[in-house]
C-alpha positions as CSV (number, residue, x, y, z in Angstrom):
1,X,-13.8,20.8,-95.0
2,X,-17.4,21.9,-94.4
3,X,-18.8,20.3,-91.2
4,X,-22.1,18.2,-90.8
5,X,-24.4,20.4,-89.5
6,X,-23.7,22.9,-92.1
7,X,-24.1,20.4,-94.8
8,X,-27.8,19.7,-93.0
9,X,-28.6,22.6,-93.0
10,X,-27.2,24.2,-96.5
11,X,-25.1,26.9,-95.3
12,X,-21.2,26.6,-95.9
13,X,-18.4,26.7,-93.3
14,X,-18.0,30.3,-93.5
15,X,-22.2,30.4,-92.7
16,X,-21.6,28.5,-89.8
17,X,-18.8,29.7,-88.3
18,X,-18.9,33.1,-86.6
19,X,-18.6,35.5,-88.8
20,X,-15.7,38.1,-88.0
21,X,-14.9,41.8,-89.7
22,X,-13.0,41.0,-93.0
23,X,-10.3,42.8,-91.7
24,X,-6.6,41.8,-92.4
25,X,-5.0,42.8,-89.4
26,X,-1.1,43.1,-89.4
27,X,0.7,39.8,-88.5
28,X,1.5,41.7,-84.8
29,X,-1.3,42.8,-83.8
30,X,-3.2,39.8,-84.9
31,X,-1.3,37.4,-82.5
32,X,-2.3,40.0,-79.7
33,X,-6.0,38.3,-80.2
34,X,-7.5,42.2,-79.5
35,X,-11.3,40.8,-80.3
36,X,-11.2,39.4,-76.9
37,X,-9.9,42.4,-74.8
38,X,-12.8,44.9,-75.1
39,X,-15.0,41.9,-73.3
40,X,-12.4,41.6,-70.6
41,X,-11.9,45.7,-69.9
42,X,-15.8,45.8,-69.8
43,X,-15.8,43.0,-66.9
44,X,-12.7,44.9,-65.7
45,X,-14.9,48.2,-65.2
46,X,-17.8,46.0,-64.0
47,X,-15.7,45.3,-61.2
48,X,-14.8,48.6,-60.4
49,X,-18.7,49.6,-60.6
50,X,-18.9,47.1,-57.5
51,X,-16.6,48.9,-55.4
52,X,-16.9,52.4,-53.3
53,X,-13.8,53.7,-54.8
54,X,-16.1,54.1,-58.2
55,X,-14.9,56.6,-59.9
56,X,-12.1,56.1,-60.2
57,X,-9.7,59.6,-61.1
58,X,-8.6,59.3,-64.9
59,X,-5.3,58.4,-65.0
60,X,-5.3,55.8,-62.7
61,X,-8.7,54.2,-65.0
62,X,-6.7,55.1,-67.7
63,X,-3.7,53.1,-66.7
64,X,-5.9,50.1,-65.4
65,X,-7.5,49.8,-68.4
66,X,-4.3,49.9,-70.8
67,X,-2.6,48.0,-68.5
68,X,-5.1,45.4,-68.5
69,X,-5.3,45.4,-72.5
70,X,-1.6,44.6,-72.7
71,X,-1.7,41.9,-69.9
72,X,-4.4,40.1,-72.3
73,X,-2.9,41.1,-75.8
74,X,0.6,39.3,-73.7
75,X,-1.3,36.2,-73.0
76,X,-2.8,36.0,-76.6
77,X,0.7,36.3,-77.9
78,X,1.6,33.3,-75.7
79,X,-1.0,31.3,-76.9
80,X,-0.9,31.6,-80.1
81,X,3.3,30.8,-79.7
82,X,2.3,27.7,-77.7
83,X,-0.5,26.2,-80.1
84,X,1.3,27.3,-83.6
85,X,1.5,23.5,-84.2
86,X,-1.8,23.2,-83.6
87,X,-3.1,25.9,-85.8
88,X,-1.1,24.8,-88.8
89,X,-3.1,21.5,-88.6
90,X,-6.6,23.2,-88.5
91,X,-8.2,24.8,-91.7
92,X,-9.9,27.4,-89.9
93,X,-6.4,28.8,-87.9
94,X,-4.1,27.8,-90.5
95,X,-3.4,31.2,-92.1
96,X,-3.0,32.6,-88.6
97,X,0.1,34.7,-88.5
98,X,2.7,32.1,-86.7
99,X,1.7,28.7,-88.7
100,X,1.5,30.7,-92.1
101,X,5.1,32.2,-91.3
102,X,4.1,35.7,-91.6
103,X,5.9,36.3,-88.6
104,X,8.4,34.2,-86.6
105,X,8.5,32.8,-83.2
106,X,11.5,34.9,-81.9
107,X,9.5,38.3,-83.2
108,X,6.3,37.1,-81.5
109,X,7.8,35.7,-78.1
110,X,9.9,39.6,-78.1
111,X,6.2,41.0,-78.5
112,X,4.6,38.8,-75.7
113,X,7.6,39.8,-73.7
114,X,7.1,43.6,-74.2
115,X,3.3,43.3,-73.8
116,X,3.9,42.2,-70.1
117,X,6.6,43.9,-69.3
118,X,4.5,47.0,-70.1
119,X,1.8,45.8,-68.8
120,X,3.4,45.3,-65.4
121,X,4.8,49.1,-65.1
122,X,1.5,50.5,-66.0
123,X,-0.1,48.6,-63.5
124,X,2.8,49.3,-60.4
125,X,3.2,52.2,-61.4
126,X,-0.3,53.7,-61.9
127,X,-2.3,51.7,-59.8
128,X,-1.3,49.6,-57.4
129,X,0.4,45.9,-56.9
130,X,-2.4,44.0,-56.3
131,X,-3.7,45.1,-59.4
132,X,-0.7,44.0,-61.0
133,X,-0.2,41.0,-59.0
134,X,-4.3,40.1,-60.3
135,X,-3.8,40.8,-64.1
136,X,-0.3,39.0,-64.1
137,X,-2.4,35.8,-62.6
138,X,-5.0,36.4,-65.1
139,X,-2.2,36.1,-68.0
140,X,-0.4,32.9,-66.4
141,X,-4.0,30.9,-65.6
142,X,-4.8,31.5,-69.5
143,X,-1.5,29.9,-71.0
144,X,-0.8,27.3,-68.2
145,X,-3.6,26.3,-66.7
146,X,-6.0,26.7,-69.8
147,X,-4.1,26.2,-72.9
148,X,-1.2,24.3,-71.6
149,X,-2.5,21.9,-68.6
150,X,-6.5,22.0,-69.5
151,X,-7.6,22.4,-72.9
152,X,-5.6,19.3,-74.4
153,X,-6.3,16.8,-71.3
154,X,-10.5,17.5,-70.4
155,X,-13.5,18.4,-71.6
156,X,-14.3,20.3,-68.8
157,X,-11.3,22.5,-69.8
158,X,-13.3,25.6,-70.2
159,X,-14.9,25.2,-66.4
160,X,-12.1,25.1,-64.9
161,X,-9.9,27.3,-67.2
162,X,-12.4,30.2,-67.5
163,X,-11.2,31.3,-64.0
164,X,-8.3,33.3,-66.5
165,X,-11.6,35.4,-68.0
166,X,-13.0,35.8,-64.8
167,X,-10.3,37.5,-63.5
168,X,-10.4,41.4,-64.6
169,X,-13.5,41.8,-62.2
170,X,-10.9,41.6,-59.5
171,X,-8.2,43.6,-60.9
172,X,-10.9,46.6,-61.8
173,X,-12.1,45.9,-57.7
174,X,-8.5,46.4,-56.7
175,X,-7.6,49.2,-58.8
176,X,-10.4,51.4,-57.6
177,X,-10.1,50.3,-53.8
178,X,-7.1,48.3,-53.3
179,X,-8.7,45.2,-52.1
180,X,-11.0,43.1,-53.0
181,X,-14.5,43.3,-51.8
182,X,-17.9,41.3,-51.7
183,X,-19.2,42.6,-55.0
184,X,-16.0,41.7,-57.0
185,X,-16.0,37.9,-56.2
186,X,-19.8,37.8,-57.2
187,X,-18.8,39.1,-60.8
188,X,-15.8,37.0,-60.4
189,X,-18.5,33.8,-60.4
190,X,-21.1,35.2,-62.3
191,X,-17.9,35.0,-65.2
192,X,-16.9,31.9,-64.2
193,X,-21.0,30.1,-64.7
194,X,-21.2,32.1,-67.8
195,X,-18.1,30.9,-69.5
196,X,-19.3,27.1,-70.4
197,X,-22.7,28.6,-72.3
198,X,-20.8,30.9,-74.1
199,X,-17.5,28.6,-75.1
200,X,-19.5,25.2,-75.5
201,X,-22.2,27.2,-77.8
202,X,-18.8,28.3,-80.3
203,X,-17.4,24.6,-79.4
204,X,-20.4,23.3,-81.4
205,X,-20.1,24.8,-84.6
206,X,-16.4,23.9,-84.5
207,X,-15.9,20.4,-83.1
208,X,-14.9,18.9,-86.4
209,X,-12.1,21.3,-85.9
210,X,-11.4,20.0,-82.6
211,X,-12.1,16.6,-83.5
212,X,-9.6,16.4,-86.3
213,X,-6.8,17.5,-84.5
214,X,-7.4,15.8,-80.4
215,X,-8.6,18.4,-78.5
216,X,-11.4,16.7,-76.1
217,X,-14.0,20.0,-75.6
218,X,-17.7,18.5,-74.5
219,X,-19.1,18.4,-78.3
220,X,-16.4,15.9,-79.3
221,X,-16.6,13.8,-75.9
222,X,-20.1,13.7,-74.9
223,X,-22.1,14.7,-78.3
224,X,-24.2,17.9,-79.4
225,X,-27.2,17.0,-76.9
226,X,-25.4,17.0,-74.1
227,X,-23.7,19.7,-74.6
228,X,-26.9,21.9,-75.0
229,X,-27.8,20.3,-71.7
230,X,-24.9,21.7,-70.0
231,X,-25.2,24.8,-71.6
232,X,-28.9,25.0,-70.5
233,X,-27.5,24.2,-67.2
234,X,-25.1,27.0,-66.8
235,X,-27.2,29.5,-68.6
236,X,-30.0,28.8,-66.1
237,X,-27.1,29.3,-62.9
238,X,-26.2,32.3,-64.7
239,X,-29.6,34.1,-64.6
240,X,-29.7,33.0,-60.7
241,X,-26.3,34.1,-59.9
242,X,-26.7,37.4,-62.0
243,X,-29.9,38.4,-60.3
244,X,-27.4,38.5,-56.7
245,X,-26.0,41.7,-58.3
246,X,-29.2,44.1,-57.1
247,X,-27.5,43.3,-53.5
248,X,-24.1,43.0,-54.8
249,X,-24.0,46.8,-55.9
250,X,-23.1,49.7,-53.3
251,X,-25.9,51.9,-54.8
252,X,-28.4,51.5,-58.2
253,X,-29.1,47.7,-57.5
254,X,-32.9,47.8,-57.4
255,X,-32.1,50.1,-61.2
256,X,-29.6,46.6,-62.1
257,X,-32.4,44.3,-61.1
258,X,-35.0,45.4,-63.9
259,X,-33.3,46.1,-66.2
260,X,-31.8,42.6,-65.9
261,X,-34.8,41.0,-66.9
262,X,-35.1,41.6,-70.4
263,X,-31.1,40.5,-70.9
264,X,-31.9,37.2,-68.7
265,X,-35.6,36.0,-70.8
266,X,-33.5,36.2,-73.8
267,X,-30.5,33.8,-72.4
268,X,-33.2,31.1,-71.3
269,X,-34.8,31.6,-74.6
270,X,-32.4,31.4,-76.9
271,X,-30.7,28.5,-74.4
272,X,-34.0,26.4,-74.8
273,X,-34.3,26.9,-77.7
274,X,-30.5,25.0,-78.7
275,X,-31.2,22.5,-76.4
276,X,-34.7,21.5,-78.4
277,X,-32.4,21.0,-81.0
278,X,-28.4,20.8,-80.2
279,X,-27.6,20.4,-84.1
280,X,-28.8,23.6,-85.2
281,X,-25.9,26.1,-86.0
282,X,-28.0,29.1,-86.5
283,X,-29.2,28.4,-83.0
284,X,-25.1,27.7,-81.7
285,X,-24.3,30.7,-83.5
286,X,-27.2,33.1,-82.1
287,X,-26.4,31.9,-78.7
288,X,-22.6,32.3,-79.4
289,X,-23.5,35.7,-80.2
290,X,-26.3,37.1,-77.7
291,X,-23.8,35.7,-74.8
292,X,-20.7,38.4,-75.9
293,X,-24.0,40.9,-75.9
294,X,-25.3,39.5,-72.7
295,X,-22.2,40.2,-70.4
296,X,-21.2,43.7,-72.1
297,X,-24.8,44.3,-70.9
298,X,-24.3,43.2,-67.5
299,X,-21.3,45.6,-67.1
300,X,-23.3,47.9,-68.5
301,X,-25.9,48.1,-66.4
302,X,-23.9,47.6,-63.3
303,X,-22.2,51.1,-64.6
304,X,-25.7,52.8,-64.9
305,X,-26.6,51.5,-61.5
306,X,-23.6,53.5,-60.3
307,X,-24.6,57.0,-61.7
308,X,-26.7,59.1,-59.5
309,X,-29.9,58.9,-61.3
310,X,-29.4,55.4,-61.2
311,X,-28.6,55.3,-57.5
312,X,-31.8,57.9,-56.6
313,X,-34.2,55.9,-58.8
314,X,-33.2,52.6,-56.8
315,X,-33.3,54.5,-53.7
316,X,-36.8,55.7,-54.4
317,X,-37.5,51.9,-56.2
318,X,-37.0,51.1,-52.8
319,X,-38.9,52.9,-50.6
320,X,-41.8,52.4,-52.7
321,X,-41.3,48.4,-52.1
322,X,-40.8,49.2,-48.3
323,X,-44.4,51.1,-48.4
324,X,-46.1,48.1,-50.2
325,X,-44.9,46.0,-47.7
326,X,-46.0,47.7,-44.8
327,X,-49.6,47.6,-46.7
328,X,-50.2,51.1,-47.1
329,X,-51.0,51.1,-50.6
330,X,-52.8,54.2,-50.8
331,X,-49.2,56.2,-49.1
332,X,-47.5,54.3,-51.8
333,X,-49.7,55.2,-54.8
334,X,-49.2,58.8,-53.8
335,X,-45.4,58.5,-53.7
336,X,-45.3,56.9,-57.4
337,X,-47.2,60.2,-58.3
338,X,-45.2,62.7,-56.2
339,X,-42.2,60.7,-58.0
């Protein structure tokens, strides 16, 4: 089945659809869903940017990370086990490794059970149990509160339910300090505003997937338009929340806060651009893509922030600012150039 748009506009399915590596992963690791995780250990080092514990000594960043990749790999196992019915009945998931019978429930449910179980020593062991306690919550909101309670009841599944993505913030926050500070709940809602423009702008080049088989997400419900609305919505909260982050860091922010700018212009753009006209999937897909591209950067430059260069070019960035606004301009001309 090729859906509307494309036909509109010429391209076929596979054109309008996000286009994925032609890679033929083995039936196990498939189920894991490891496209996802490198998003989720970026936002999980974000987090640990945020806090004074950053850097964190190798092993224990070592152990955080790979326990936090087979906490996620864990809940993609469940979810896939959970919504094997509903992949058979959907062209684009059919071949997926449970509905196609490449591998069998018992084998994947052992994997998923092995995946946390791991996951769980790593993190007690290595790092510490709030860490564990965090990713273990991240794993639990995904299957039950998104996949099980959310995603087939509302199509404002993905608001509520992204609290599961916008959880490794915390657990990187915890790792490196062992509490949870200021800085880690602002990345913690900065992924949680960001969430509905990037899922909705995927959920429109898919809802005749979604349609066929039930599942309520916002282009089914409430039509393309409105959809682009909400996106434009959250896109434009995202930009505001993101720009807290120059006061959110411990050191660099003034560094975070330009080179912000040029990552934020391109959201509204690209944003404004769907909502001018909500049925165009080139337009879906571009801001499918730039929004993956778009947090990676944000954790990103929260890292930079946190190097010393970063932190001495803020700390200068600022005392430049502080000169300006005392109006001696001339004292602050000649500290640019001494700089």
């Amino acid at each position: 089945m090729v859906s509307a748009p494309a036909v509109a506009t010429g391209l076929s399915r596979e054109q309008a659809v996000p286009s994925r590596a032609k890679v033929k992963l083995p039936a196990w690791l498939e189920i894991a869903k490891p496209r996802l995780i490198p998003l989720l250990l970026a936002t999980t080092l974000g987090g640990m940017a945020l806090s004074d514990g950053w850097p964190l000594p190798p092993l224990r960043l070592a152990c955080t990370l790979g326990g936090g990749a087979l906490a996620a790999a864990a809940a993609g196992v469940l979810n896939c086990l959970w919504e094997q019915e509903l992949d058979g009945r959907m062209q684009r998931t059919s071949s997926r490794a449970l509905p196609s019978g490449r591998l069998s429930m018992g084998t994947a449910f052992a994997i998923a059970v092995a995946l946390a179980l791991t996951a769980s020593t790593l993190l007690v062991g290595g790092v510490n149990c709030l860490a564990a306690s965090l990713a273990l919550l991240g794993l639990c909101s995904y299957v039950l509160l998104y996949t099980v309670l959310l995603k087939p009841r509302t199509p404002q599944n993905i608001v509520i339910g992204g609290v599961a993505g916008a959880i490794p913030p915390l657990v990187g926050a915890a790792a490196a300090t062992g509490h949870l500070g200021l800085g880690s709940w602002w990345l913690f809602a900065l992924v949680m505003v960001w969430t509905p423009a990037h899922f909705w702008a995927l959920a429109l080049l898919l809802r005749d997937d979604y349609r066929a088989v039930g599942i309520p997400m916002l282009p089914v419900v409430k039509g393309t338009a409105a959809t682009a609305r909400g996106i434009s919505v959250y896109a434009a909260l995202t930009v505001v929340l993101s720009l807290l982050g120059v006061w959110a860091l411990p050191t660099g922010g003034l560094l975070y806060g330009l080179l912000l700018l040029p990552f934020n212009a391109r959201l509204i753009q690209m944003a404004w651009r769907l909502h001018q006209d909500p049925d165009d999937v080139q337009r879906a897909r571009g801001l499918f893509r730039w929004s993956i591209l778009y947090l990676f950067g944000i954790c990103l430059l929260l890292l930079l922030a946190r190097m010393p260069a970063g932190a001495e070019l803020s700390a200068q960035g600022w005392d430049l600012l502080a000169l300006a606004g005392s109006g001696k301009a001339g004292f602050t001309l000649a500290a640019a150039v001494a700089a």
